[in-house]
C-alpha positions in Angstrom: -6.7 -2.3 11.7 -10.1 -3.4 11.2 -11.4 -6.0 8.5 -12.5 -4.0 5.6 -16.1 -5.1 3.9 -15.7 -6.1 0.1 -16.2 -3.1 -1.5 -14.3 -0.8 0.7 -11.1 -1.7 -0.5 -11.8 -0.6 -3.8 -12.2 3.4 -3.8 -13.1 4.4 -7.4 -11.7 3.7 -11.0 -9.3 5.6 -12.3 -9.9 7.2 -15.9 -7.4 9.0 -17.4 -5.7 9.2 -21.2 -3.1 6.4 -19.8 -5.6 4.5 -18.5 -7.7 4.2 -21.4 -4.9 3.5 -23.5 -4.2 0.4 -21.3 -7.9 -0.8 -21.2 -6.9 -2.3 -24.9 -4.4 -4.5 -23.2 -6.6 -6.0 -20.6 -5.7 -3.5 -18.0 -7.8 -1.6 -15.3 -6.7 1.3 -12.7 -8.4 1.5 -9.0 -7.5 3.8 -6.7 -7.6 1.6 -3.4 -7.7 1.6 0.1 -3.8 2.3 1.7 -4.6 -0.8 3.5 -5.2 -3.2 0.6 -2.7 -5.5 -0.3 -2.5 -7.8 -3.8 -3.6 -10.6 -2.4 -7.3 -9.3 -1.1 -7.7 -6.9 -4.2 -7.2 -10.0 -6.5 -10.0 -12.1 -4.4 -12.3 -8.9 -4.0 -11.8 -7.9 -8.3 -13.0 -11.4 -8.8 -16.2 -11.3 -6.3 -17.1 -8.2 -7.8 -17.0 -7.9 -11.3 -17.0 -11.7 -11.4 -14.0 -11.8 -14.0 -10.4 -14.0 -13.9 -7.7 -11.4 -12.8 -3.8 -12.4 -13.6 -2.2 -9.9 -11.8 -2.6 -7.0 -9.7 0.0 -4.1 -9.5 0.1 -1.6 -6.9 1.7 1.7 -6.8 1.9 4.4 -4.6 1.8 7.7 -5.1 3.2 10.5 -2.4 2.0 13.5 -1.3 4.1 16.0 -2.7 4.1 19.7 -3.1 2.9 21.9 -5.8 3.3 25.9 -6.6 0.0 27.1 -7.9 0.1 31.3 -8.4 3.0 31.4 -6.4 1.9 29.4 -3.2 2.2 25.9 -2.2 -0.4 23.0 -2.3 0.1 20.4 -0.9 -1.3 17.5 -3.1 -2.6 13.7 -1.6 -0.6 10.8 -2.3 -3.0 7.8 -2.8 -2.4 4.3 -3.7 -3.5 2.7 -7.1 -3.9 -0.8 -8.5 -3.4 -1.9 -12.5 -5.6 -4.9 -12.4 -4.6 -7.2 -15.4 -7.5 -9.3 -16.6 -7.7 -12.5 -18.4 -8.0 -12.2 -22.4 -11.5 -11.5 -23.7 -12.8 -10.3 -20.6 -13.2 -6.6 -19.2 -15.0 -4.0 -16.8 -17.8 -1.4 -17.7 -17.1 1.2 -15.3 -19.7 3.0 -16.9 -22.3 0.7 -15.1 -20.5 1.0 -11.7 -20.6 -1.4 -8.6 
């Protein structure tokens, strides 16, 4: 695979009810790259956003099947990252990269 620049790992934030709900405990959700591992997203978060992360969490989510009006969709599994931040610091994703 070939080295990934900075910000590729790093697809887009994820903003959803749970989410939001988590941003009061110091928490943000990425979706990622399938190829990023803890290690780089914890290095790349901090070049970035310039912030002290204390742990990353990845999960990943299949591609599974759905039934929508009586036919089946395939939707895209993707991979996601809960970044947990250091106290009395966060992320305006409103302001993006």
């Amino acid at each position: 695979m070939d080295k990934l620049n900075l910000y590729d790992k790093i697809i887009s934030p994820l903003v959803t009810e749970k989410s939001t709900n988590l941003s009061a405990q110091n928490k943000i959700i990425f979706k990622v790259h399938p190829g990023a591992n803890k290690k780089n997203l914890k290095k790349n978060i901090k070049k970035i956003f310039k912030v002290d992360v204390i742990k990353v969490n990845i999960i990943n989510k299949k591609t599974r099947i759905k039934i929508t009006r009586g036919k089946k969709v395939r939707v895209k599994g993707f991979k996601k990252a809960i970044i947990t931040l250091k106290k009395d610091q966060n992320i305006d994703l409103t302001t993006g990269i």
